[in-house]
N, C-alpha and C positions, 0 to 999 in steps of 0.2 A: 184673580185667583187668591183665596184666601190662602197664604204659604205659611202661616202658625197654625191653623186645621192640620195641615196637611203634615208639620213637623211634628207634633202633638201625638197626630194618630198615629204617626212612626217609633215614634217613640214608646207610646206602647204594645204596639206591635214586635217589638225589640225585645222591649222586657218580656214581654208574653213568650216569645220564643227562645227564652236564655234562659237555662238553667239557674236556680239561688244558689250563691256562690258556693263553694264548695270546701268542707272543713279539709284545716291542714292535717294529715293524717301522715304526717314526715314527723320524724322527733330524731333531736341532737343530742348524743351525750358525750360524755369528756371524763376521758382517762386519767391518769394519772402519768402513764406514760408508754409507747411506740408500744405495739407488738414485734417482740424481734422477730419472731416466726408469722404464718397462718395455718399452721400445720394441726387439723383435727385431733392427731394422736397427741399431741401438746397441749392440750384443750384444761388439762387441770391445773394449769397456771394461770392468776385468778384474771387477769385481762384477757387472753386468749380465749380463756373459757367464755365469758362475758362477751363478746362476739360470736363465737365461732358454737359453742354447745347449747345445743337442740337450736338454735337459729337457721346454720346451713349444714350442720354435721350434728346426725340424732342418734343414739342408745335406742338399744330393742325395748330397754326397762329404763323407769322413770322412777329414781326415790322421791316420795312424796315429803322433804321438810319438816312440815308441819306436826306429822302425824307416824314418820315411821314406814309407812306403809308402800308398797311397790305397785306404780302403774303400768299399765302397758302403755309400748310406745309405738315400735318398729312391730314389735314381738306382740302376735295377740293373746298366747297363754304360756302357759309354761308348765312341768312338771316333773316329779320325780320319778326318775326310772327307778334307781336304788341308790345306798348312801355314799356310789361314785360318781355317779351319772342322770342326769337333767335331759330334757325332753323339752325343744324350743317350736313353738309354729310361728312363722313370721306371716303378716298381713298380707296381702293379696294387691295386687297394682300398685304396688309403691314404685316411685321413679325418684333418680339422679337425677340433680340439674344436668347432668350431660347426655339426658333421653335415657339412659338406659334405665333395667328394672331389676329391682333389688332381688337379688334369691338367697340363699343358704352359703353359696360359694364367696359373696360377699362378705358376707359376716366372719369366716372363717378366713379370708384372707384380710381382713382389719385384725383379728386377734394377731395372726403369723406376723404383718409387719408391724404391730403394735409392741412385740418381744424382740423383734429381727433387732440381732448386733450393729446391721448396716445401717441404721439410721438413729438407733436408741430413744425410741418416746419415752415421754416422761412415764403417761398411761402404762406401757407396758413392767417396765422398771416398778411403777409406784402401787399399782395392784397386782400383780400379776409374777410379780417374782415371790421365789423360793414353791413355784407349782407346776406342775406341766398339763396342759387343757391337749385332751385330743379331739376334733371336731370330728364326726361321722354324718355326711351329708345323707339324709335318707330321699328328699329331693329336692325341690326347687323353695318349699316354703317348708322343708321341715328337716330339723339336727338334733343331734343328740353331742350333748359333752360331759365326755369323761375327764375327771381330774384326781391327780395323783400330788400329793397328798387329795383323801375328799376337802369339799368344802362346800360344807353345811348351807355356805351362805352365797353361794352360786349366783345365782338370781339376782343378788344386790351385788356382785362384785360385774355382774354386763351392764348393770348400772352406771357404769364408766368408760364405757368400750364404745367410743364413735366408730360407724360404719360409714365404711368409703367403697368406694366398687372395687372389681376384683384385678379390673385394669390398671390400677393405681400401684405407681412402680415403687419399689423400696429406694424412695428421697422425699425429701420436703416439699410437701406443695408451694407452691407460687399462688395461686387461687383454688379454694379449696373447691372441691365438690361432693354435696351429700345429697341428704336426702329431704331436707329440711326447707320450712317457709319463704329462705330466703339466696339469692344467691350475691355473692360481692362481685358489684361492678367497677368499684373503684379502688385501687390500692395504692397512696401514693405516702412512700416511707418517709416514715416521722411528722406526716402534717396530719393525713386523714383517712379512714378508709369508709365506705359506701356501700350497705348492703341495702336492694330493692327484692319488696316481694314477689313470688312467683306466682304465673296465673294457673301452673297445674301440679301444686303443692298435691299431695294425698286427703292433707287434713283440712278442717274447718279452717277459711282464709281468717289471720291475724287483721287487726284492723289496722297495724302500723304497716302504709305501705312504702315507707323507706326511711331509713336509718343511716345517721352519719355521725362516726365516732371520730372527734378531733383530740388532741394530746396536750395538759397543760402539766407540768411537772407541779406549780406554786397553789399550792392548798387554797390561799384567798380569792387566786384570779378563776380556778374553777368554781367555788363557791357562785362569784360575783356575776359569772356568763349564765347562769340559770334566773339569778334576782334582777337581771337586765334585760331577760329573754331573747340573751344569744341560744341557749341551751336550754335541756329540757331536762334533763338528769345527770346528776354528779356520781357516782357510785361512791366514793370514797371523798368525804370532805374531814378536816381539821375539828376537834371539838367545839374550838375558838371562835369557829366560823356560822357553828350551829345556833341561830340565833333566832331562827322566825318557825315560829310551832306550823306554821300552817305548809310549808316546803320543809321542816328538814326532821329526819326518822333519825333515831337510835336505833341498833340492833344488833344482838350476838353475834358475830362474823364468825364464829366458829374456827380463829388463827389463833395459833399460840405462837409467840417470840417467846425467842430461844438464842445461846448464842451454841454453834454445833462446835466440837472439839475432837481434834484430831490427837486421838488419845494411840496413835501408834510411832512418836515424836517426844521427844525431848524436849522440855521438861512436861510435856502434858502427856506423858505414858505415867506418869506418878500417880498416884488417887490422890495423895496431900496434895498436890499442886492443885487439881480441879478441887477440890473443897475447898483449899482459901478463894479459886475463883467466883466460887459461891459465897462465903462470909462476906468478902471482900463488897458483894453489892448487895445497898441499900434500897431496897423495891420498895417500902415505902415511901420511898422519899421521892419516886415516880410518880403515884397516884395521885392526881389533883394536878399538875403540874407537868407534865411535857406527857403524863396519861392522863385517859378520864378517870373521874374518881369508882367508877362502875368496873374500871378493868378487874381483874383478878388474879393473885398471883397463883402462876403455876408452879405444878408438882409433878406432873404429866404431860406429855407428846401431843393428847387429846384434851378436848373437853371434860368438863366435869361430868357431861351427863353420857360419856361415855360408857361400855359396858367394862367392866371389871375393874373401874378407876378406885382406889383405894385411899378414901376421904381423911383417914388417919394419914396418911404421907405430910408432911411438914418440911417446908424448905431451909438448908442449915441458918442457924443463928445470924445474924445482921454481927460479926465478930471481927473487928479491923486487929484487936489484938492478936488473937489467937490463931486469923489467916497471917499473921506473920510470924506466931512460931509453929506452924504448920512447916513454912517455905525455909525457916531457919533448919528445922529440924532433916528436912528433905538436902536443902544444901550443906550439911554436915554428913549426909550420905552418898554427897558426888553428885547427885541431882542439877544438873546446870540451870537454876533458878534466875541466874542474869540473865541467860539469855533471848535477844530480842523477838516479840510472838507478835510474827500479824494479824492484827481483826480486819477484818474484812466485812463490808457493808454493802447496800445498795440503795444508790440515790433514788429517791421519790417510793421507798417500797412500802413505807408507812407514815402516817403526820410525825412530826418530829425524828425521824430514824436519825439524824445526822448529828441531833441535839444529843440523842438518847444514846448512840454511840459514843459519842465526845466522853460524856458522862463517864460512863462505864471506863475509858479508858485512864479517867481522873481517877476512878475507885479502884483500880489495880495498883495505878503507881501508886496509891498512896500504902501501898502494901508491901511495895518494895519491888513489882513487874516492871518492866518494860515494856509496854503494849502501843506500836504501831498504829494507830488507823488509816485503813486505805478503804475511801469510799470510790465503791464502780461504777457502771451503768449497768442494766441489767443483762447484756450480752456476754459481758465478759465476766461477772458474777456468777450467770448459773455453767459458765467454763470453769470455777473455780470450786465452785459447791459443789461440782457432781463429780465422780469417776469417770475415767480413770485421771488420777492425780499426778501432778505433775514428782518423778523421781527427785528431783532436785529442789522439791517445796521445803521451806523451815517449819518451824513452828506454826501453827495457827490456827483461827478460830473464824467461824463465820456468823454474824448476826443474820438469822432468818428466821420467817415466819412458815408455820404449818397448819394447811387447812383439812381438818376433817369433821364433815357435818354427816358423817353417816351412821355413827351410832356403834360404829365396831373398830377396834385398834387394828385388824387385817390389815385395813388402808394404810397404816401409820410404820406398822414397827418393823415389817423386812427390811423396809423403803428405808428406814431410817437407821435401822441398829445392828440389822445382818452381816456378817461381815463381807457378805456378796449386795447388800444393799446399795444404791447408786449415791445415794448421799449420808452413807452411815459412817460415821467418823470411830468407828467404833468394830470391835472383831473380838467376840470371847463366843467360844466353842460350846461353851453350857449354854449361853444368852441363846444362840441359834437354837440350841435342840428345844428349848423351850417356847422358842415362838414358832417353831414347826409343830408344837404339840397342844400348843393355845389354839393356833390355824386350824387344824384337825377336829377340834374336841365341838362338841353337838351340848346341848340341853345346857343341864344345870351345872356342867362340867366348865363350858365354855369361859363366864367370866371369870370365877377363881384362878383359873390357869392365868389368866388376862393380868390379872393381879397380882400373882405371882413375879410373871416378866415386868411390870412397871415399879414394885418393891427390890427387884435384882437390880434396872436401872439405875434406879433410884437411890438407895443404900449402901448396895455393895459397890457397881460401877463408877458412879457419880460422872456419868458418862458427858453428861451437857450440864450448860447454865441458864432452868429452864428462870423464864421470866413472867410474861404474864399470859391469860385467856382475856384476849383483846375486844373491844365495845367498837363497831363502826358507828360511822353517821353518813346519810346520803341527803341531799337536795334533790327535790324533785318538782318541779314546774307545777301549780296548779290548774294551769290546763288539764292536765293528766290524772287518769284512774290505776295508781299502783303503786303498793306499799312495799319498801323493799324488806326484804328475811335472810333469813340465817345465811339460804344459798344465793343469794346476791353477789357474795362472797366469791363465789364461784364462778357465777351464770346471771345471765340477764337477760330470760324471756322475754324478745320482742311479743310474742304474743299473747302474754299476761297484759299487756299496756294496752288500757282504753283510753280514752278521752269524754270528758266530762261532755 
């Protein structure tokens, strides 16, 4: 018997009956660092988001980025009843990863514990304060919401509103569940977590069908695990690191650093003390150099291309003299100007934060402060950034960033300056009435008012020490079809990602 005939023809025989191999349709990316939560309603804190929004937890309405413009998501139309009240139709056979199907009653119970005291999301606190939404279920795929104060801008503000089912109890998920392409099967804290696609998603299947997001805190060693082909996308890499045109993007991330100031405290209840903590720092001396040269210095909470941002704002003079007889002239008024101020940071929350800290607390003392740095981890940081504050806290001030890429300060300014806002370091009784009447205001009314409130910040208050409108950079695997944008920042559509 001929037995190489017979292997021969086996062998093709094999191959004929074997699929060609099959593209790898898995991609790794890498954080910067743990998600402390998995909690949908937390979803606008920029790694959570980046996992968890529209991937396994989707919005009725999708902001289009690029363009401005609102797509449907969950929600197939939408309209105006009158100028308090909207008219929502949600899609037809949508399902949870947990078998059930999406109705009216859902959505309405994501807003309730999206506000609910008993768990505090960020979503709820960060859009949704200082209004009251009444949902009116009319049935299963169709509401109406009324909002008190109106808001004009309805439609973009569910733009933010992950829906979870209506079973889902008022606490933190453990594994979330939505409605979206993908569900997490893996979660294992501080190394990894593991999202695979689902096979009866509503929408057109993504082509990634699984996703595994690992944690490196060090700018170069993330950089290095995509140019080695451990990884396939970085979201956030170092300037320094940006080095090869063909893997690594620049893009407006739409954050502005800032340092917030708890102006209800001695000595930072002063105005002179916060304007020398503005002369005090040198922003130029940032740019090129622990920032890119692209960053920008801010004047505002928001972006420039914000609505009602006021291009004429100028940040105080670069003045080491005059921030010190600022602090003389205040400590000649009782003002306890020695007394010691914590800044407060967080490790890994932007390239250089810890450098760019440091700095900053070189350029106080050399004014005559006393400024503390305590850099956290992010758990015990956004414990320290948000309300309610601790009664027995001193002085202090907190380095962070704020992202708004939507085109309207709504998102920005209760959240931040209200004196019921969760992370407003800040309480004046006109500032309020003023952005309940910016919220309010329709047409050509809207930005001026918008203006108004960031010139009151700005001028009179001198509420924070804003610093710059910040330049990302990302790595991305040239196996892969996808550029990252503005909202990268935010979100990290597995299903935007092809492969070449």
């Amino acid at each position: 018997m001929d037995f190489r005939k017979y292997l021969y023809g086996s062998a093709l025989a094999l191959v004929a009956a074997s699929p060609a191999l099959a593209q790898d349709t898995s991609v790794t990316i890498v954080l910067n660092e743990d998600l402390e939560v998995v909690e949908p309603c937390e979803s606008s804190r920029s790694n959570i988001g980046r996992v968890l929004q529209q991937n396994i937890a989707e919005t009725m309405i999708e902001l289009n980025t690029a363009n401005g413009s609102l797509m449907p998501r969950l929600a197939e139309s939408w309209e105006a009843v009158d100028e308090d009240t909207w008219k929502f139709t949600l899609r037809d056979g949508v399902t949870f990863s947990d078998g059930s199907t999406l109705d009216a009653a859902d959505v309405k119970h994501s807003y309730d514990r999206a506000i609910s005291d008993q768990i505090i999301c960020e979503i709820g606190a960060k859009f949704f304060g200082g209004m009251t939404l009444d949902f009116n279920v009319i049935d299963d795929l169709t509401f109406e919401v009324t909002s008190d104060p109106a808001q004009p801008i309805l439609p973009l503000l569910m733009s933010t509103l992950t829906i979870v089912p209506s079973e889902t109890p008022f606490e933190f998920m453990q594994m979330p569940v939505g409605t979206g392409a993908y569900v997490m099967t893996e979660r294992n804290q501080g190394q990894s977590i593991v999202l695979e696609r689902r096979d009866d998603y509503w929408g057109e299947a993504p082509e990634v069908t699984k996703a595994t997001y690992l944690f490196r805190s060090d700018d170069a060693v993330r950089a290095a695990m995509v140019a080695t082909g451990e990884a396939d996308i970085v979201p956030q890499i170092n300037e320094v690191d940006a080095t090869n045109p063909a893997t690594d993007f620049a893009y407006p991330n739409s954050e502005t650093t800032y340092v917030r100031l708890d102006t209800s405290i001695a000595p930072l209840d002063d105005v002179r003390v916060r304007k020398a903590l503005n002369m005090a720092v040198d922003r130029e001396a940032f740019l090129g150099t622990l920032l890119p040269q692209d960053a920008v210095i801010a004047t505002h909470m928001v972006p420039p291309s914000t609505l009602g941002v006021n291009p004429d704002l100028k940040p105080l003079d670069f003045d080491v003299d005059g921030a010190r007889a600022l602090l003389a002239e205040a400590k000649a008024d009782g003002v306890p100007v020695d007394a010691e101020i914590t800044m407060i940071a967080r490790l890994g929350n932007f390239p250089n934060v810890t450098e760019i800290s440091e700095a900053l607390t070189q350029m106080w003392g050399d004014i005559g402060l006393s400024v503390n740095l305590r850099m956290t981890e992010v758990a015990e940081w956004v414990d320290l950034y948000s309300k309610p504050f601790a009664e027995d806290r001193g002085p202090s001030m907190v380095m962070a960033q704020h992202d708004n890429n939507r085109g309207d300060p709504v998102f920005s300014m209760y959240f931040k300056y209200a004196c019921d806002g969760l992370q407003s370091g800040t309480c004046d009784e006109g500032l309020d009435q003023m952005i309940a009447d910016a919220t309010a205001a329709t047409g050509e009314d809207r930005g001026p008012k918008w203006t108004e409130v960031f010139n009151k910040i700005h001028n009179d208050l001198v509420s924070d020490v804003f610093l710059f409108h910040m330049v990302g950079f990302s790595r991305v695997s040239e196996r892969l079809d996808f550029t990252p944008t503005i909202a990268t920042n935010s979100e990290l559509q597995l299903s935007q990602i092809k492969f070449k």
